[in-house]
Every structure is written in structure tokens, then in C-alpha cells.
C-alpha positions in Angstrom: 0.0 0.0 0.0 3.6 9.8 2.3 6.1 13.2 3.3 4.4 14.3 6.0 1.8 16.0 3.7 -0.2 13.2 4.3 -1.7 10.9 1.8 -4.8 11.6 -0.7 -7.3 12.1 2.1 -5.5 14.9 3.4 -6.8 18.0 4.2 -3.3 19.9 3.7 -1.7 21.2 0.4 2.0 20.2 0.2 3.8 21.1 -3.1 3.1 18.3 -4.8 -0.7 19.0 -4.5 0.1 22.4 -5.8 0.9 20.7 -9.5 -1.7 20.2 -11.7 -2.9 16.4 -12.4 -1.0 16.3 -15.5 2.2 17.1 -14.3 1.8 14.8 -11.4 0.8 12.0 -13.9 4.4 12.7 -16.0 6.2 13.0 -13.2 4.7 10.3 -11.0 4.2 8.2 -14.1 7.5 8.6 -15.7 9.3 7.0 -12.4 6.5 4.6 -11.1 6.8 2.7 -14.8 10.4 2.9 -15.1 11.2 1.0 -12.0 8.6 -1.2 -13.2 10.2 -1.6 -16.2 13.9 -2.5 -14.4 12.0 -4.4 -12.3 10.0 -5.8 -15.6 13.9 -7.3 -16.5 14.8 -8.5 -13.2 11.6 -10.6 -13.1 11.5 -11.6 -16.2 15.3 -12.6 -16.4 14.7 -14.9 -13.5 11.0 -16.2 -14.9 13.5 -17.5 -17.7 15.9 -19.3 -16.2 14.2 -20.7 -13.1 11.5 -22.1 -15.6 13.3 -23.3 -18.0 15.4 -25.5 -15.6 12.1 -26.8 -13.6 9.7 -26.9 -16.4 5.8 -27.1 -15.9 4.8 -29.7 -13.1 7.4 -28.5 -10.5 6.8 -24.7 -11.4 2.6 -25.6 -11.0 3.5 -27.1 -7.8 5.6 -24.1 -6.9 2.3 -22.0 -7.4 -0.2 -23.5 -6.2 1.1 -23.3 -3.0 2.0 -19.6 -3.3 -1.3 -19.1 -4.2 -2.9 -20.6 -1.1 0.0 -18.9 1.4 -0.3 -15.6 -0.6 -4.4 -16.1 0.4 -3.7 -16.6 3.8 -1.5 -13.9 4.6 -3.8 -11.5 2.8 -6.4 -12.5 5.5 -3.7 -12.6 8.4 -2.7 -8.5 7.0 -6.4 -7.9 8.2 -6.1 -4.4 6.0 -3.7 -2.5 8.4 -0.9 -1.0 6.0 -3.4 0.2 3.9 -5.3 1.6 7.3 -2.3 2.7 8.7 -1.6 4.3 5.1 -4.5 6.3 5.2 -5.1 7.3 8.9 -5.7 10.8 8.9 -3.2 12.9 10.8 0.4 12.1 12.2 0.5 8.1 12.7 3.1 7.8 15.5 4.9 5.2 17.2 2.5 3.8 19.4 0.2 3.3 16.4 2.7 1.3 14.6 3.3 -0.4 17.8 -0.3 -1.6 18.2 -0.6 -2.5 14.8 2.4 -4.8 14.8 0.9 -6.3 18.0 -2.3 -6.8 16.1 -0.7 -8.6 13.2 2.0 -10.8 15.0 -1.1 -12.4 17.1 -2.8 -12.7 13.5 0.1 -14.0 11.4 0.3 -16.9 14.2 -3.3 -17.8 14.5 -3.2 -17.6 10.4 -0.3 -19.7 10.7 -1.5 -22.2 12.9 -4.9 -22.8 11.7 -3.9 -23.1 8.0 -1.2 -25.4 8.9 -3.7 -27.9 10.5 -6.4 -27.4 7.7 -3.9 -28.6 5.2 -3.6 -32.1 7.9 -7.4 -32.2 7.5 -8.3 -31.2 4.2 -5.3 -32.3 2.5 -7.3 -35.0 0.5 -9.3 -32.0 -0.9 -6.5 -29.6 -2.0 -5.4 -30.0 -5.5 -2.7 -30.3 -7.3 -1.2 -33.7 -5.8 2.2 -32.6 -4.6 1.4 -29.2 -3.3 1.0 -29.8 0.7 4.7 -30.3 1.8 5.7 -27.2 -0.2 2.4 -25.6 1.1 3.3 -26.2 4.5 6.6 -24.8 4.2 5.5 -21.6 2.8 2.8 -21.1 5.8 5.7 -20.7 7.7 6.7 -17.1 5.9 3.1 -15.9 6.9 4.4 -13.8 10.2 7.4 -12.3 8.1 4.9 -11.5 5.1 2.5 -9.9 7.3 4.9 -8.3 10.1 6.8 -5.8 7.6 3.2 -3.9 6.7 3.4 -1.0 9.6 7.2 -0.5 8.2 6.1 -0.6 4.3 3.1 1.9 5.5 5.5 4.1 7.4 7.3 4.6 4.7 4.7 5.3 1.6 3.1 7.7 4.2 6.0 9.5 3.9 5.8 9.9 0.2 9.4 7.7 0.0 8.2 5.6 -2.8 12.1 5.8 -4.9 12.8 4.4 -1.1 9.7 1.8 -1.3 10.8 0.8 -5.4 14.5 -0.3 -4.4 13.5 -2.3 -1.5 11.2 -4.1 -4.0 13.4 -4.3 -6.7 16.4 -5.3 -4.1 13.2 -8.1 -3.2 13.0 -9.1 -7.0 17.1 -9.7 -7.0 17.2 -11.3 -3.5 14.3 -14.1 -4.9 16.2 -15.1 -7.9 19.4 -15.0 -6.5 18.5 -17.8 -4.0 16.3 -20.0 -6.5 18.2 -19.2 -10.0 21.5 -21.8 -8.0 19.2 -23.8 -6.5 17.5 -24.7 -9.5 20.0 -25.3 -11.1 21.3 -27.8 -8.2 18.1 -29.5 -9.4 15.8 -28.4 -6.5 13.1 -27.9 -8.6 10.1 -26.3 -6.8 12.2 -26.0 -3.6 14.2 -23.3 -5.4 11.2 -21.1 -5.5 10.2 -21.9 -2.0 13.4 -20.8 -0.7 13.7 -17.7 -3.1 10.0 -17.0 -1.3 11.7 -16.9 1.7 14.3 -14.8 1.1 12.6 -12.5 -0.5 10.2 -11.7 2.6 13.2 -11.9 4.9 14.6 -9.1 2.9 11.6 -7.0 2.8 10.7 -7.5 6.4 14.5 -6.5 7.6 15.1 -4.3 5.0 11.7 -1.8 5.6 12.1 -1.9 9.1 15.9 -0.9 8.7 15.2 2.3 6.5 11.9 3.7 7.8 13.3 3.9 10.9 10.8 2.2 13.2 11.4 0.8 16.3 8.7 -2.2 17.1 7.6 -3.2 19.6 4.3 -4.6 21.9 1.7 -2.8 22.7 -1.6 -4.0 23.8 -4.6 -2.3 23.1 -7.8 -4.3 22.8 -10.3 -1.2 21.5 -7.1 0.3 19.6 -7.0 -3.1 17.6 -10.9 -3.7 17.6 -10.9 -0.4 15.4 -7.9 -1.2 13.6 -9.3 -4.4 12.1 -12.7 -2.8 11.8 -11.6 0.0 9.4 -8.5 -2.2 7.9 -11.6 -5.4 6.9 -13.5 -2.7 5.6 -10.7 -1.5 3.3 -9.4 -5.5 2.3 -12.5 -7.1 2.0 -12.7 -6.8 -1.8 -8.9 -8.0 -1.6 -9.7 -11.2 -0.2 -11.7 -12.6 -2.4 -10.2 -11.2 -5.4 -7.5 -13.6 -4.1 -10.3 -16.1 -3.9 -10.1 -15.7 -7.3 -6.7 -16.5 -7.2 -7.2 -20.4 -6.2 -9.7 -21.3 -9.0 -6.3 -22.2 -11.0 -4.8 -24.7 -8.4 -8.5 -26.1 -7.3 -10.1 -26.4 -10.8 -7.2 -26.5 -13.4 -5.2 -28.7 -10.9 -8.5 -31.5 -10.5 -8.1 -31.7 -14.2 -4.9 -31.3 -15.3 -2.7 -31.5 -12.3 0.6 -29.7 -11.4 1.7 -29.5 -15.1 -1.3 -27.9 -16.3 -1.3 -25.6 -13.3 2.6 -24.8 -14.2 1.1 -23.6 -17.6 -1.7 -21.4 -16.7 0.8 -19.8 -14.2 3.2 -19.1 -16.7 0.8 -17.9 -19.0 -0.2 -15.1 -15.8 2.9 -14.6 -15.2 3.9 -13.2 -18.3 1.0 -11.4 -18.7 1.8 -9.6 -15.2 5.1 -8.8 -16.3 4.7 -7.6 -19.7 1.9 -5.5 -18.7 4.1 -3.8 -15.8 2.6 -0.5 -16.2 -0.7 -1.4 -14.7 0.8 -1.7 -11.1 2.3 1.4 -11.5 -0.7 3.1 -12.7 -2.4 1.9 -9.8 -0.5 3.3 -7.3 -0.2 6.8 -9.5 -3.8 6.4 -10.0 -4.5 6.4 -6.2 -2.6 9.4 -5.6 -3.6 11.4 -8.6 -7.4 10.8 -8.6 -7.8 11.9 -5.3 -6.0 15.1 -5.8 -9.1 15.9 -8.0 -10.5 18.3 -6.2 -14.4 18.0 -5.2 -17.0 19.2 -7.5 -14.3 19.4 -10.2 -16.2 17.4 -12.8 -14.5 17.9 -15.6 -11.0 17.2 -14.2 -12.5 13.6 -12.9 -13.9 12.7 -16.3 -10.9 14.0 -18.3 -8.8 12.0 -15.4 -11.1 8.6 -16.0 -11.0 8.7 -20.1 -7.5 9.4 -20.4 -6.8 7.4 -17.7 -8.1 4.6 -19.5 -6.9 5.6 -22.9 -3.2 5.1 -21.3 -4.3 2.4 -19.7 -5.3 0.6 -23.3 -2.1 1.8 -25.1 0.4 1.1 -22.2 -0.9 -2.8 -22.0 -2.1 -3.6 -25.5 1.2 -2.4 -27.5 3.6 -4.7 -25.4 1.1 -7.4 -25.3 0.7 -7.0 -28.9 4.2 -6.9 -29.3 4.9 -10.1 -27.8 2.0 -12.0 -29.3 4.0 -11.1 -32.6 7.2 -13.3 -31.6 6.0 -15.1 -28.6 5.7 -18.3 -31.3 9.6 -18.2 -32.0 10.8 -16.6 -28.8 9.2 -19.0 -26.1 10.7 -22.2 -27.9 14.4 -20.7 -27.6 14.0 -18.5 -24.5 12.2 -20.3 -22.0 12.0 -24.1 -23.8 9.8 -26.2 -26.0 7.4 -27.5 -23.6 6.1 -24.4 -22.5 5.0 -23.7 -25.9 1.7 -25.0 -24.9 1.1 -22.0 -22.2 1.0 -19.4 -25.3 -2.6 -19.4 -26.0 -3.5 -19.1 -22.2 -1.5 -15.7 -22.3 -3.4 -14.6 -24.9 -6.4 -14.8 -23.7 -5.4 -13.4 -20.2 -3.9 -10.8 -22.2 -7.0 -9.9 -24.3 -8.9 -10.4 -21.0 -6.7 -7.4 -19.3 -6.8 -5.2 -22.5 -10.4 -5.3 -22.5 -10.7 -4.9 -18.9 -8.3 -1.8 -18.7 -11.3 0.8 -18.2 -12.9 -1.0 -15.4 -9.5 -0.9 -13.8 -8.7 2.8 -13.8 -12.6 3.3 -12.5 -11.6 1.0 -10.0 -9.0 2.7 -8.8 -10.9 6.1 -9.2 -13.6 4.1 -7.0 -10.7 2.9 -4.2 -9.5 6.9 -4.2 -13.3 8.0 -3.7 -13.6 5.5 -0.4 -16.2 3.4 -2.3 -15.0 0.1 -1.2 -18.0 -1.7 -0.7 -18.6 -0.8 -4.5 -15.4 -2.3 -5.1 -16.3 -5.2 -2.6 -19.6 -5.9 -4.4 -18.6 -6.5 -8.5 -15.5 -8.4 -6.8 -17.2 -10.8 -5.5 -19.5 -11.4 -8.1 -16.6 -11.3 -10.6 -14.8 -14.2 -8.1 -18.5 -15.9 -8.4 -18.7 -16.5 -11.9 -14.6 -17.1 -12.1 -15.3 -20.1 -10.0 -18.5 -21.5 -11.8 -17.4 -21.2 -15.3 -14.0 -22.3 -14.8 -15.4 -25.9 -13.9 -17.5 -26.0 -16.5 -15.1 -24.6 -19.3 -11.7 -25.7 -18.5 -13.4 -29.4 -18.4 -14.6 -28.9 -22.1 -11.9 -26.7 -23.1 -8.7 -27.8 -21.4 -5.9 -25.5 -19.6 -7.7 -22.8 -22.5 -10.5 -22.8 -20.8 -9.1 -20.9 -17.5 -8.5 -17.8 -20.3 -11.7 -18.5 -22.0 -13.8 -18.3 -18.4 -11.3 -14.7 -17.7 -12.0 -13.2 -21.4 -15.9 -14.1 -21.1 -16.6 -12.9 -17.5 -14.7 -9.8 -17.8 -14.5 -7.1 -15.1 -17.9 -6.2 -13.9 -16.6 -3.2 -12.8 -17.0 -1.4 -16.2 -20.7 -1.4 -15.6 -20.5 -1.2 -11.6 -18.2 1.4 -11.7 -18.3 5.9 -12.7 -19.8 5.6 -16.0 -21.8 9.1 -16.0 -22.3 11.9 -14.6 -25.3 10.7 -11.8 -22.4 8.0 -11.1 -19.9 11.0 -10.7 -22.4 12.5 -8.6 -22.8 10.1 -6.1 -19.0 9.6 -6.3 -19.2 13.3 -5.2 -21.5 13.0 -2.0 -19.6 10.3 -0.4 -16.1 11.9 -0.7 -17.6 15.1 0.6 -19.3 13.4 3.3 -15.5 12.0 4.4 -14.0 15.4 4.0 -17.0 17.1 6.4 -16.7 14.6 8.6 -13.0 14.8 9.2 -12.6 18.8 9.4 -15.5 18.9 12.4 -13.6 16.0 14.2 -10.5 18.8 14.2 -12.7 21.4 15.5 -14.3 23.2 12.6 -18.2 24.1 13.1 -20.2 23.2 9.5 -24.0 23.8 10.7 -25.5 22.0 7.7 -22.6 19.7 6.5 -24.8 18.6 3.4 -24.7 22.2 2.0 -21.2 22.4 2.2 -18.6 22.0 0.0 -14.8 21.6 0.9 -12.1 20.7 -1.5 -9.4 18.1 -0.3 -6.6 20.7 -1.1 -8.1 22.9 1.8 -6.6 24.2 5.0 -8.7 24.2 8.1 -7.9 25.4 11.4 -9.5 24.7 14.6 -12.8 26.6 15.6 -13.7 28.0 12.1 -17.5 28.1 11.4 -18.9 27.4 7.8 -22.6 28.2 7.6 -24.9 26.8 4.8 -23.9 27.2 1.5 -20.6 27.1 1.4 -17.8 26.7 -1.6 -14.5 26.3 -0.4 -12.5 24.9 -3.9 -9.1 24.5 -4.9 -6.2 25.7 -2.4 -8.3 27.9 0.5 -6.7 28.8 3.9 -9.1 29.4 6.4 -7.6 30.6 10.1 -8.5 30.0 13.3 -12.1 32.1 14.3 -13.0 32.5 10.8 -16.5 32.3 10.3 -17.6 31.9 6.2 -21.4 32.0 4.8 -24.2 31.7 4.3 -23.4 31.7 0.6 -19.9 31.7 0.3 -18.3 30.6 -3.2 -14.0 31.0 -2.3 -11.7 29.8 -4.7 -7.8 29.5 -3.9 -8.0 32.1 -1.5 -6.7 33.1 2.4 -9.1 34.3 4.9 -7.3 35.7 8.0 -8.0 34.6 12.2 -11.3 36.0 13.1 -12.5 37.3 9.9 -15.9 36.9 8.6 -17.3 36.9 5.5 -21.2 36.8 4.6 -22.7 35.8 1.4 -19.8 36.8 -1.0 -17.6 35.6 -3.6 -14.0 35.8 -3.3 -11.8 34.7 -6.3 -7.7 34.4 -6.0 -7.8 37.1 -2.9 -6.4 37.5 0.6 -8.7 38.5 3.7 -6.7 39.8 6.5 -7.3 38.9 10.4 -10.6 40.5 11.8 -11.5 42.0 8.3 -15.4 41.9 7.6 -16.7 41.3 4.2 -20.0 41.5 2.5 -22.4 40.6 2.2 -23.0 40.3 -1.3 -19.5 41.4 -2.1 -16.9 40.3 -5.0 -13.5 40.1 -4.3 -11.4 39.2 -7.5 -8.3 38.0 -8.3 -5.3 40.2 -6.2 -7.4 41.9 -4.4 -5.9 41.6 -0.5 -8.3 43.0 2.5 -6.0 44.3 5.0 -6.7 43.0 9.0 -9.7 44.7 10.8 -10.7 46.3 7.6 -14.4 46.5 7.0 -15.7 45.4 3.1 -19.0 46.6 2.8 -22.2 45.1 0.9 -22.1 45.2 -3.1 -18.4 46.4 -2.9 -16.3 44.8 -5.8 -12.8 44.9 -5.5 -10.0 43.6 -7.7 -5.9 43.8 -7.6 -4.5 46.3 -4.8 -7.3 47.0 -3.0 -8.9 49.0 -6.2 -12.8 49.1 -7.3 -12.9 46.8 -10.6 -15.8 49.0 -11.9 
């Protein structure tokens, strides 16, 4: 799952939320798909030779049970680093305390539970071969989970260059332990230990550089309402990963660990090829927030060229490679995973077609609608699990691509398809913004008629009355009391002032300064403190009458 200008919920204006959206996206976007790409070669180096030395069975076997241990410590995370990620206000260390607490009593019940349902259900899980590696990889659960307050400490801060060579230091710690191994013929134990290693190094290697301390800390309400708020933010998580296991439960019945080892690979490719989509879901997240409320245009222009990119950025490369993919696998990776090539290409049409839904999923996720999210996940995970039975029976390992391309992502018609969608969109951010500035002490007498922009500044004991605008970058000091009727755009208004039923544009209201009402204040125009702006007055640059 930010510098101390806090992340996309935040009520303050840093810098970086002074750029406009398109200069965040290049900037952002230029450095979030460029470490994807090195870590694109990394990845995709060791894919090659790990694979090719293994083959299919050991390499299904391999995944299987990384898709079952990657499920359980999704559940055993219970949503705290992306809580802790968007906690509003300074998280400090008796937060991240707690929240380790919480999670190291999780990560072991996880642990311990899943390791005894694999002694009682181990008739039931599929393929044959998977439980000894399965049971070893349960035991990474606690060191998967356990580096989440560190990894949130960090992207709170805004340190993602910090966050991107821990991963890609992750991606050359994994192959470096199962590249040898594999080669010392340990098959899918090379994988298992490259897991490992790769965990071990995030764990250390986050807690080392984002300077946390851990430690216990007990808190029974403190974790009650941490895994309240972190379920209601992971929910649709888990059973996308849900999702997740219809390869090794209903490709594995069928087919067993080689066809398993084929689907994967087919996945796998399409997961690295199409690298930009996890970075455009992180710069999605950050970006689509910044849009500021009521700014309707900006969101839909965000949304269509959002997914336009989107489109380009995954269909070229996986066009690209469909092109050569017939010569290149033979010689690259081996004959015998020839037969994984039309599985990629329908998981690769399946993305492509889904790349819409994903950017209005990620507009949905920056807009707090995670039970929207929730909702078309699980039906999505629903009809995954039914039509896989059915077609990868008929169809073979193809099947599994076939179910993917014909059920799609519900999300393109769940999701912010028109304006009324937008709208609603609209009510519930605003409803998260009110709600947050009067638990810091401002007064909003009728919070439905009010309007606050995320790139606001609050202080404590200001008073909005009904009607009020506040958009783009206000400043609003401590005292100040604003409306009724009050449309301010990117302005200051001073400690104590007051200002009734006027419009202020690109001005400055100094401390104790009364204005209106029905009074215009353009762009320049500064009100000195204690000065008095009386009604119908229109003023414009230095303090001059525009008429």
C-alpha cells in the first residue's frame, strides 16, 4: 500500500498537490513505470531461467502453493498498512506499535490454523504434490505480514524511490536464492526458498530504513478499530484472491501440477509484460484523489485518459509479444512451455479489454467506495469459480483464459460511467472530507450544503454556515467564520475574519476583516486586518474598485 503532507485524504496542500494532475501524472508516471520496467527485466530474467530448468509440473506445484500462502496472509494483513496508510493525521509510534501487535497475534493464528487445515483437508486440495511445499511456505506468513506498519510508514512519507528499491532489491534477492538452486536441481524448492528470502529481505530491510522501532503494545479497543476500518478496506482483496485459487482447485483437478505450471506461466507473463498497470495503480490512487471536489470535468478527463493510457500502455507490449511469442518461447524459455501461449493470450485480451474497469476501479478505491469495489469483486470471483469448472473441463488448460475473457471485469458497468455515477462519487467523498474537518474542530451547521475541496486548509474553531464553496487551495484561520453563501476559490481568509454571502476569487482576507455581504472580491485583491468590506463592494488587484 507519504512526506508528511499526508496521503490523498488529506486535508493539507504540500507542493506536490500544488501541481496540476498532468504534471503529477508525468512526473509520477514517468518514475513509477520505469522502476517497473527494471523491475520488468529483473523478473522476467529470473521467470526465464528458473523455468526453464524446472519446467511445468514442478513450477505448478511451486504455485499452487503460493497461491494458497499468498491467500492466507492476505487474510492474516487484516487491512492494516493500507489503514495505517491512510489514517488521517500524524500516525506515530504507538500506532505502529499496536498494529504490529495486532498482526504478530494474526500472522500466528493464520499460521496455525492453516497449517492444521492442510492435515485435515489435504485430500481436498489439488494439485497432488502441493501440501509439503504448502506447509513450508505457511511458515513465511508472520514475516509477510509483520513488515506492513514499516512498508506503511514509509509510503506515508511519500518515500516511494525508497519503497521501489527495497522491491526491486526483493525481485534480485528471490532469484538470486532459486536461479542456484534450481540449477542444483531443486526444482520447486528453489522457489520456496527464493520466497523466503525474498520476505526476509523486505521485512529487515523496511524496518531498517523507515526507521521504526517495534515493539508490543496492547490495546484491545485500539486493535478492535484497527481491524474494523483495515476489513472494511481489504475485503474486496480477499476474495479477489479467492479468485486467485480457481487455477490450483479447478485446473489442478483436471490437469494436475503441469497444467497448473502452464496457466501460471501464462499469468505470469501477462503480469510482467503489462508492468505499467501496477504502477498506474498506485499513480492512479494518488492522482485521482488530488481531483478536487465538484471538479467534474477534471475527474472525467482523469477517467478517459486514464483509461486511454491504460489501453495503449498494456495492448502495444502485449501485442508486441503476441507477434514473436511463437519463436521466442521455444528458444528463450524451452519447448514444452510452448503450450502456455494461448492461455497468455487470452489473459492478455482479457486485461486489454478490462483496462477501463481498472482505472474506475482505482478512481472508486481513491473516492472511499470500497463496498462498491467489494460488491462486483465478488461477483466477478462468483462466476470465475462457476465457469472455470465447466469450461476448462470442455476446453482444457484454455479454458481458464476463456472463463477470464468471457466474465470480464464487472466493474466497467459497476463502476463511474456518467455523470449521476460521478455525482454520487461526489457526495460520499464530501461526506468524508466534512466529517474529518469537524472532528478537528471546525463548526459546519448543515454539512450537506457544504462544499470543501481536499486541497483545503482548516484550522480549529472555524465556522462554515450553509452554502458554502470552499474549492481548490483555500486557507481558512482560526475564528474564521464563512457564509451563508460563500463561493472561495484558492483564496486566504485571516484569524477571526468573517465573511457573509460573497464571492472571493484568487484574494487574501486579513485577520478581523469583515466582508460582505454580497461582495466580490477578484483575483489580487488583499483586504487588510480589521478592515471592513461593505455590501455590493467589488474589488480587484490592490485593493482597487474593478468597476
Amino acid at each position: 500500500m507519504k512526506s508528511r503532507s499526508e496521503g490523498p485524504e488529506s486535508g493539507t496542500a504540500e507542493p506536490t498537490e500544488q501541481r496540476s494532475l498532468g504534471q503529477l501524472a508525468v512526473r509520477g508516471g514517468g518514475y513509477l513505470v520505469g522502476r517497473e520496467a527494471i523491475g520488468m527485466v529483473i523478473r522476467l530474467a529470473g521467470v526465464v531461467l528458473v523455468v526453464r530448468e524446472i519446467g511445468p509440473g514442478p513450477y505448478g506445484i511451486y504455485s499452487a502453493a503460493a497461491a494458497f500462502g499468498v491467500f492466507v496472509a492476505t487474510l492474516a494483513q487484516l487491512g492494516l498498512e493500507v489503514y495505517l496508510i491512510r489514517m488521517q493525521g500524524e500516525v506515530g509510534p504507538r500506532e505502529y506499535n499496536r498494529a504490529f501487535t495486532l498482526l504478530l497475534a494474526s500472522s500466528v493464528l493464520a499460521t496455525v490454523v492453516a497449517e492444521g487445515l492442510t492435515f485435515l483437508l489435504g485430500g481436498l486440495i489439488r494439485p497432488v504434490g502441493v501440501l509439503l511445499p504448502l506447509r513450508v511456505l505457511l511458515l513465511a506468513i508472520p514475516v509477510n505480514v509483520l513488515w506492513a506498519p514499516a512498508q506503511a510508514a514509509i509510503e506515508r512519507d511519500f518515500r516511494y524511490r525508497l519503497m521501489g528499491m527495497l522491491e526491486l532489491g526483493g525481485d534480485v534477492v528471490l532469484y538470486a536464492t532459486a536461479v542456484p538452486l534450481a540449477f542444483m536441481g531443486a526444482k520447486a524448492w528453489a522457489l520456496v526458498a527464493g520466497y523466503f528470502a525474498w520476505q526476509t529481505w523486505l521485512f529487515f530491510g523496511s524496518l531498517a530504513t523507515s526507521g521504526l522501532r517495534l515493539r508490543l503494545d496492547w490495546s484491545i479497543s485500539a486493535m478492535k478499530d484497527m481491524t474494523r476500518h483495515g476489513v472494511s478496506y481489504s475485503t474486496a482483496q480477499w476474495i479477489s484472491r479467492l479468485g486467485d485459487l480457481v487455477n490450483p482447485l479447478v485446473v489442478g483437478s483436471f490437469f494436475g501440477a503441469t497444467g497448473v505450471g502452464y496457466v501460471a506461466f501464462g499469468a505470469r507473463l501477462v503480469d510482467t509484460i503489462g508492468f505499467a498497470k501496477r504502477g498506474a495503480y498506485r499513480l492512479g490512487m494518488v492522482a485521482m484523489s488530488r481531483v478536487a471536489e465538484g471538479d467534474e470535468h477534471r475527474k472525467r478527463y482523469a477517467i478517459e485518459e486514464g483509461s486511454l493510457l491504460q489501453l495503449l500502455s498494456l495492448a502495444v507490449p502485449f501485442a508486441c509479444f503476441g507477434v514473436v511469442a511463437r519463436w521466442l518461447v521455444p528458444v528463450v524459455f524451452g519447448h514444452e512451455w510452448v503450450r502456455a501461449l494461448p492461455v497468455y493470450s487470452l489473459l492478455a485480451l482479457a486485461t486489454v479489454l478490462g483496462a477501463s474497469g481498472f482505472i474506475q476501479t482505482t478512481f472508486l478505491y481513491s473516492r472511499g467506495r470500497n463496498l462498491t469495489v467489494t460488491g462486483v469483486t465478488a461477483i466477478q470471483s462468483a462466476a470465475l469459480a462457476v465457469s472455470a469448472v465447466f469450461l476448462v473441463k470442455h476446453f482444457g488448460i484454455d479454458g481458464y483464459g476463456v472463463e477470464t475473457l468471457v466474465v470480464g471485469d464487472p466493474m466497467e458497468a459497476a463502476g463511474v460511467n456518467d455523470r449521476a455515477q460521478l455525482a454520487v462519487a461526489d457526495a460520499e467523498l464530501r461526506d468524508r472530507i466534512n466529517e474529518r474537518w469537524m472532528r478537528r474542530g471546525v463548526t459546519m451547521w448543515d454539512p450537506e450544503n457544504t462544499y470543501v475541496d481536499a486541497g483545503a486548509r482548516l484550522e480549529a474553531d472555524v465556522v462554515l454556515l450553509p452554502g458554502v464553496v470552499l474549492q481548490g487551495e483555500c486557507t481558512l484561520g482560526a475564528g474564521a467564520e464563512v457564509g451563508p453563501d460563500c463561493h472561495i476559490v484558492d483564496s486566504v481568509v485571516g484569524r477571526g475574519a468573517k465573511v457573509t454571502k460573497s464571492t472571493v476569487l484568487r484574494a487574501e482576507i486579513g485577520e478581523d476583516a469583515r466582508v460582505g455581504p454580497f461582495a466580490v472580491l477578484g483575483p489580487g485583491a488583499q483586504v487588510p486586518g480589521g478592515a471592513v468590506v461593505g455590501p455590493f463592494t467589488r474589488l480587484g488587484a490592490d485593493f482597487a474598485a474593478l468597476d
